[in-house]
C-alpha positions in Angstrom: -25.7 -9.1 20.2 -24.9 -5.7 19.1 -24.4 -5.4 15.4 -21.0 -4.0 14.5 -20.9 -1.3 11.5 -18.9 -2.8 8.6 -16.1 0.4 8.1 -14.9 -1.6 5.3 -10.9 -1.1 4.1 -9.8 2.7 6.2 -8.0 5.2 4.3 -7.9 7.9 7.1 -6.8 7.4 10.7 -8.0 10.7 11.9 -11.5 9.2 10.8 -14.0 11.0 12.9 -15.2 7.4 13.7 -12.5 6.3 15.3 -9.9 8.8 15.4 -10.2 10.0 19.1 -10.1 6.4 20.4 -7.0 5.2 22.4 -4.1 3.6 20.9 -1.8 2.1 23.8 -1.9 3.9 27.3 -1.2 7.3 26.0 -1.9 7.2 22.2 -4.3 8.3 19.8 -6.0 6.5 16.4 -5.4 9.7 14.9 -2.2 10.8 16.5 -0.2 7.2 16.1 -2.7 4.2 14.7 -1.5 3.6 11.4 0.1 0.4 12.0 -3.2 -0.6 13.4 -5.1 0.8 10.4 -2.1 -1.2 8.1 -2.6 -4.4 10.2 -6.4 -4.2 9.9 -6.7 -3.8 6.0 -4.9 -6.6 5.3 -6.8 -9.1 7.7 -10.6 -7.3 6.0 -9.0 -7.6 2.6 -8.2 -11.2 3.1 -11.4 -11.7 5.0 -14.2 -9.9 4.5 -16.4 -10.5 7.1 -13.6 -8.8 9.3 -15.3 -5.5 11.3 -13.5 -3.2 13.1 -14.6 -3.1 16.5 -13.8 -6.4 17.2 -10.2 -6.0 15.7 -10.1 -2.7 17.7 -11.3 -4.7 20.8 -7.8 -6.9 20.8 -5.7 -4.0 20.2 -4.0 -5.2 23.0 -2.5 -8.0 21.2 -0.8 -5.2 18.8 2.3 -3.8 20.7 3.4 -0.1 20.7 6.4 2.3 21.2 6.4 4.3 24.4 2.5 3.5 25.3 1.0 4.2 22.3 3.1 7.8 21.3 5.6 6.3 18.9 3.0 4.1 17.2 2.9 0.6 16.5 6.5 -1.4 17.4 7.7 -2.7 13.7 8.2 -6.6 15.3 4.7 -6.8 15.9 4.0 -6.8 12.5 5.0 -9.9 11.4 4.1 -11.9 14.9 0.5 -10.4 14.3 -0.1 -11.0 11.2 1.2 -14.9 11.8 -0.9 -15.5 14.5 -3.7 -15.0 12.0 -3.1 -17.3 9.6 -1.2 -15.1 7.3 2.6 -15.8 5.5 4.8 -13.1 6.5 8.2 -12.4 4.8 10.2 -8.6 6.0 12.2 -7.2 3.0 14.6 -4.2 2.5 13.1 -1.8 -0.1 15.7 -2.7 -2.4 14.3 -5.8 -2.8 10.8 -4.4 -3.7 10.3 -6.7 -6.5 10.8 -9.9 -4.5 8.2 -8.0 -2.1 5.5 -7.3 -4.9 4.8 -11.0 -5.4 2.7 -11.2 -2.4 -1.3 -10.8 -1.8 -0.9 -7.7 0.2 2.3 -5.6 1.6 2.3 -3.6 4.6 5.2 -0.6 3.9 7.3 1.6 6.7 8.4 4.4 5.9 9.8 7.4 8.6 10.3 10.9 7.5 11.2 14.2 9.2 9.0 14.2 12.3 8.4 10.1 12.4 8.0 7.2 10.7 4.3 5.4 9.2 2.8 2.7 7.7 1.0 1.8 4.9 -1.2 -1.2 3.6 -1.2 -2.1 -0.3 -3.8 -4.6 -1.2 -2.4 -6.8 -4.3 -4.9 -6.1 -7.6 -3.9 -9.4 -8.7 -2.3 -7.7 -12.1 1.4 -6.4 -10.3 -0.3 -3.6 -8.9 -1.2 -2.7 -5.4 -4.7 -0.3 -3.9 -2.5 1.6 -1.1 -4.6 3.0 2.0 -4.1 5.7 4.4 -0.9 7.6 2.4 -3.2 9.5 0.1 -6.4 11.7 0.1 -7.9 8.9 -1.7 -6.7 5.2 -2.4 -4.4 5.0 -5.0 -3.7 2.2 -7.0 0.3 1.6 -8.6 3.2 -0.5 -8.6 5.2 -1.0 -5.4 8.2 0.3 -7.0 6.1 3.5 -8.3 4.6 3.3 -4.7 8.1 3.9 -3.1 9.4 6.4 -6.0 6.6 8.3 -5.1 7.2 8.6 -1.3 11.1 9.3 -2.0 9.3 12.5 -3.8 7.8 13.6 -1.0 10.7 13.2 1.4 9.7 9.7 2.7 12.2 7.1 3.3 10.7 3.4 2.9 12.8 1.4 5.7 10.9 -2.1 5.4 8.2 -4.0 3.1 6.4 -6.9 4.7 5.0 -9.4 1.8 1.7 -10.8 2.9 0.3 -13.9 1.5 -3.2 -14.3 2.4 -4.6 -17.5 4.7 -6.5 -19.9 2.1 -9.9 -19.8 2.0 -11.8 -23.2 3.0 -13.7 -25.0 0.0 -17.5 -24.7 1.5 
């Protein structure tokens, strides 16, 4: 059995890793996988034996806009997400603080030329570690979170609240 390289949580999708790989018929990682990315972070940050070639593997099960050019399709989300294990609840941002209560929160936000998304990974403490938005992880409210993507011309359209899938007692 070939041994899969543990990626850990992805900040970048234009990762030279996987960035070239497809993402629906006529998509790119780089180009139009950050929903993937989003969806992926949470399942390795609730489970951490989670690699990514296998969650790469069932893409398929992750459904896109316009083969794979317009990204990840937002109802997908959710279904995903419930289909491993996880509690899913779909806010609008201005109920944020309804949305920070949760393990993990997967954020949407479009902008001039298209729309992203965004994991946060709950610190436990009301604060979330957000991936692939920065340079580098960055760690803040989800309220300072969304301020800070109204400053650079990013409009947050939906929040998904994650809460985790318990961990069996071994």
């Amino acid at each position: 059995m070939k041994e899969t390289v543990d990626f850990g949580l992805l900040n970048s999708q234009t990762d030279e890793r996987y960035g070239s790989r497809k993402y629906g018929r006529l998509g790119t990682m780089a180009k139009n996988g950050c929903g993937m990315i989003a969806l992926y972070n949470i399942q390795r940050a609730a489970d951490d034996t989670t690699r990514f070639e296998p969650f790469y593997a069932a893409r398929k099960q992750i459904k896109t806009n316009f083969f794979g050019l317009l990204g990840t399709r937002p109802s997908t989300i959710g279904k995903n997400l419930r289909k491993r294990g996880f509690e899913v609840r779909a806010f609008r941002p201005k109920k944020a603080e309804e949305a920070a209560l949760y393990d993990g929160v997967i954020v949407l936000t479009w902008y001039l030329f298209g729309a992203h998304y965004i994991a946060g990974i709950g610190n436990g403490d009301g604060t979330y570690t957000f991936y692939n938005q920065y340079y580098k992880p960055r760690t803040m409210s989800l309220t300072a979170f969304l301020e800070d993507l109204v400053r650079y011309k990013q409009h947050p359209y939906r929040i998904w609240g994650i809460r985790f899938p318990q961990k069996e007692e071994r």
